[in-house]
C-alpha positions as CSV (number, residue, x, y, z in Angstrom):
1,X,-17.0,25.3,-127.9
2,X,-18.0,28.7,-127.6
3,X,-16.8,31.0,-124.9
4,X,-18.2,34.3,-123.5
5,X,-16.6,37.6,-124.7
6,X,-16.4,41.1,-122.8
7,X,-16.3,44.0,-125.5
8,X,-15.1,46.8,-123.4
9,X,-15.5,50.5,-125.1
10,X,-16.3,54.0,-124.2
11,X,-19.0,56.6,-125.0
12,X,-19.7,60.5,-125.4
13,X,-22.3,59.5,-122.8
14,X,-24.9,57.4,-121.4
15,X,-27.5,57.9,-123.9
16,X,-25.2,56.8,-126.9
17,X,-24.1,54.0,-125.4
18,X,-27.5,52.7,-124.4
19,X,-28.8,53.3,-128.2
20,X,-25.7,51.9,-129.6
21,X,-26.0,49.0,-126.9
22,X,-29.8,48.4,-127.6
23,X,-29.4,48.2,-131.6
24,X,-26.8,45.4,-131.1
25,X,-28.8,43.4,-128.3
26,X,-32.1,43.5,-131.0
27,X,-29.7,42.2,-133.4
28,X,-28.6,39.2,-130.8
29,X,-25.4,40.4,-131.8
30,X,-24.9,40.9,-127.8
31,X,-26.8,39.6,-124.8
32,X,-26.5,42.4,-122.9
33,X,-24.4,45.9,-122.3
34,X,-23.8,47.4,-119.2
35,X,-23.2,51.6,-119.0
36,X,-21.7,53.0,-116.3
37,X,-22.1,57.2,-116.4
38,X,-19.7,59.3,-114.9
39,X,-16.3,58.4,-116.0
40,X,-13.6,61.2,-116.5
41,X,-10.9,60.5,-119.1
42,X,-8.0,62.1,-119.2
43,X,-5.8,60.6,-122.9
44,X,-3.3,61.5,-125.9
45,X,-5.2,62.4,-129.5
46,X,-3.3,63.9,-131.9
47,X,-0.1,65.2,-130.5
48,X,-2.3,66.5,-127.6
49,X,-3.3,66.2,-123.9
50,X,-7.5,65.6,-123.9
51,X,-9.5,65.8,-120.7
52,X,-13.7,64.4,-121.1
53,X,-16.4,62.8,-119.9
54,X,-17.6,59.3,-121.0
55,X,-19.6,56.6,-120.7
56,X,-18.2,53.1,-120.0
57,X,-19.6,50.2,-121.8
58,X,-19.1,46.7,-121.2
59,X,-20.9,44.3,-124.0
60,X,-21.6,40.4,-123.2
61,X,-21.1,37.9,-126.6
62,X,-19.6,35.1,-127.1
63,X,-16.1,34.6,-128.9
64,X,-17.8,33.4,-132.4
65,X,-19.5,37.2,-132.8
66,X,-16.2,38.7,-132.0
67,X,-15.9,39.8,-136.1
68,X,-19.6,41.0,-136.8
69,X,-19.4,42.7,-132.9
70,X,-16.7,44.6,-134.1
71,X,-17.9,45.5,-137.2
72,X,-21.1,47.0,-136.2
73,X,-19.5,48.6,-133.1
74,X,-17.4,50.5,-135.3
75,X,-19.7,51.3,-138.0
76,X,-22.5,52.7,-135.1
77,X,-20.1,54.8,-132.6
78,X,-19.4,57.9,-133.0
79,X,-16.0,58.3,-132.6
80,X,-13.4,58.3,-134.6
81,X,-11.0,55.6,-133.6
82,X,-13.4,54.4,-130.7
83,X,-11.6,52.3,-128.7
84,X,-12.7,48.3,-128.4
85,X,-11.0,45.7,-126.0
86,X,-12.1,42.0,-126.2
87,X,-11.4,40.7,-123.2
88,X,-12.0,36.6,-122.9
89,X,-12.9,35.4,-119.6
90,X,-11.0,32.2,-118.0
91,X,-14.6,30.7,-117.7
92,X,-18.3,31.7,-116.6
93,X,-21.0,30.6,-114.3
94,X,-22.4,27.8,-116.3
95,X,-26.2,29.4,-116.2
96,X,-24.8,33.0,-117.4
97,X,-23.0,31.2,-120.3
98,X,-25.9,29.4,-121.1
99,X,-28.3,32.7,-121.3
100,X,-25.4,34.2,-123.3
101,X,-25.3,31.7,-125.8
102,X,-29.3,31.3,-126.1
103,X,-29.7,35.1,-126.5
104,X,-27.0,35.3,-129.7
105,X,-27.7,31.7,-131.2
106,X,-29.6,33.6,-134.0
107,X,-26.4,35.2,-135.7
């Protein structure tokens, strides 16, 4: 049976994400992504200390998308090793799951 699947990921900002976020939701490869603005980021690239601003963006799938998400994640964000966590809930509200299945059953 299908399960739901958080893709958690960051952005240069809000405007990416949505695009990014709206591309994969008309290709019902997601049901929905959610971007929070305003997150500060402080991380190791390259041998050095990096300070930013991103975007936080959570996507809604299911587990069976996991591979094509991921795919077209990578091959659409702009960064160069974006970074993508699936994270697998221990179960759902059984209406959510239903709309999340219902909006990705075309792929």
């Amino acid at each position: 049976m299908e399960r739901p699947l958080l893709v958690y990921t960051t952005f240069p900002d809000v405007d990416t994400g949505l695009a990014i976020g709206e591309s994969l939701v008309r290709d019902g490869l997601i049901a929905c992504i959610n971007v929070l603005p305003g997150m500060r980021s402080i991380y190791a690239w390259k041998g050095a200390v990096e300070r930013g601003e991103e975007a936080v963006g959570i996507l809604k799938t299911r587990t069976g998308l996991r591979d094509r998400v991921h795919e077209a994640l990578k091959d659409r964000h702009p960064y160069e090793t974006p970074v993508i966590f699936f994270i697998e809930p221990a179960g759902a509200d059984a209406a959510t799951l239903g709309w999340l299945l219902a909006e990705t059953a075309g792929c």
